[in-house]
N, C-alpha and C positions, 0 to 999 in steps of 0.2 A: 050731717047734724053735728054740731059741738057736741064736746065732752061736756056733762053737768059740772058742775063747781059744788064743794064741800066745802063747810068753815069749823070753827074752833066748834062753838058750839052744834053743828050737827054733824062732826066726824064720825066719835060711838056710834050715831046709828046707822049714817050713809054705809061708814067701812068697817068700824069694828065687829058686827052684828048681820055684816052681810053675807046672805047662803052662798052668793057668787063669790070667788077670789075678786078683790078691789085691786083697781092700778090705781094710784094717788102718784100725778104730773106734780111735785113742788115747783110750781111758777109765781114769776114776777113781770107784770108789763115793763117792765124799764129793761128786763131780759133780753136782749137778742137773740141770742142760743135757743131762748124760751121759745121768741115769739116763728123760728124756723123748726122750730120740733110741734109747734100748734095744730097743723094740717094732717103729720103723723101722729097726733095722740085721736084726732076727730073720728081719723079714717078707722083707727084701733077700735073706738069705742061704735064707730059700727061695724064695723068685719066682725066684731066676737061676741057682741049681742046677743045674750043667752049663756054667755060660758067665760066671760069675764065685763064685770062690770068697771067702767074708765070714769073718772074723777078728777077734776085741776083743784088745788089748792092754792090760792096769791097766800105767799109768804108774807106778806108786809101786810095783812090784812089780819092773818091767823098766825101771830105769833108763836101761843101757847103749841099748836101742835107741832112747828117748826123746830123749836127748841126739843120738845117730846121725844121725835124722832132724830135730834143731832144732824138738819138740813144744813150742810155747811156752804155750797153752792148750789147752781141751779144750769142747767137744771139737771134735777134729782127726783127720779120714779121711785115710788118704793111698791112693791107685790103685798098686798096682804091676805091672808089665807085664814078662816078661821078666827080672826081677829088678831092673828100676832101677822109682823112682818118678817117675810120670809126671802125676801128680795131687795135689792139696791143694786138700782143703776144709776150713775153721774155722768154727766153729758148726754148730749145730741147725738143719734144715731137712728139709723134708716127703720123704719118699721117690722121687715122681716130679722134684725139684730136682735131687737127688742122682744120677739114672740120667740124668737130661738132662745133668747135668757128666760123668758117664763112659761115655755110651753113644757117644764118638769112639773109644775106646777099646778097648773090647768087638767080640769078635766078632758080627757076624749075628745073629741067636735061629734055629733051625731054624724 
C-alpha cells in the first residue's frame, strides 16, 4: 500500500498533532532519487503500522511547508515527534539505513 500524501494545508493535522512519530518523504515527481526511494518509503509505512505513521509531501505542490522546514534537495525525510522535527535524512538510502537513523526515536515494536 502507498504511503498517504500530506499538503500545505493538512500538514498541522496529518504530522504536527500526530500521537504517532510522522516520517514526511520531501518528494518531487521529476525526482529520480525520489521516484527509487518510492518503493522503500511504501514498504516503511506498512512494516511500522502502528508505531510510525509515513507521509509524501510533492514539494512543488506544497511550497509553504518546504521552505518551513529548509527542504533544500530531495530527497529529504524528516522524523517528526510530538510535533517538532527531530530528524533529517537527505538522500536515497536502503530502508533498514533509514529505521536504524529513527529507531532512537520510535517507540518499542510490541
Amino acid at each position: 500500500m502507498p504511503a498517504a500524501a500530506t499538503t500545505d494545508a493538512t500538514f498541522a493535522e496529518d504530522v504536527l498533532r500526530s500521537p504517532l512519530p510522522v516520517l514526511v518523504d520531501f518528494s518531487a515527481s521529476w525526482c529520480a532519487p525520489c521516484r527509487v526511494l518510492a518503493p522503500t518509503i511504501d514498504r516503511l509505512a506498512d512494516g511500522q503500522a502502528g508505531r510510525l505513521r509515513v507521509l509524501v509531501l510533492d514539494v512543488d505542490a506544497n511550497p509553504g511547508t518546504t521552505r518551513r522546514y529548509q527542504v533544500m534537495g530531495m530527497p529529504t525525510m524528516g522524523l517528526f515527534v510530538g510535533g517538532e522535527l527531530v530528524e533529517t535524512l537527505v538522500g536515497g538510502r536502503p530502508g533498514w539505513a533509514i529505521m536504524e537513523a529513527l529507531a532512537p526515536h520510535l517507540p518499542v515494536p510490541a
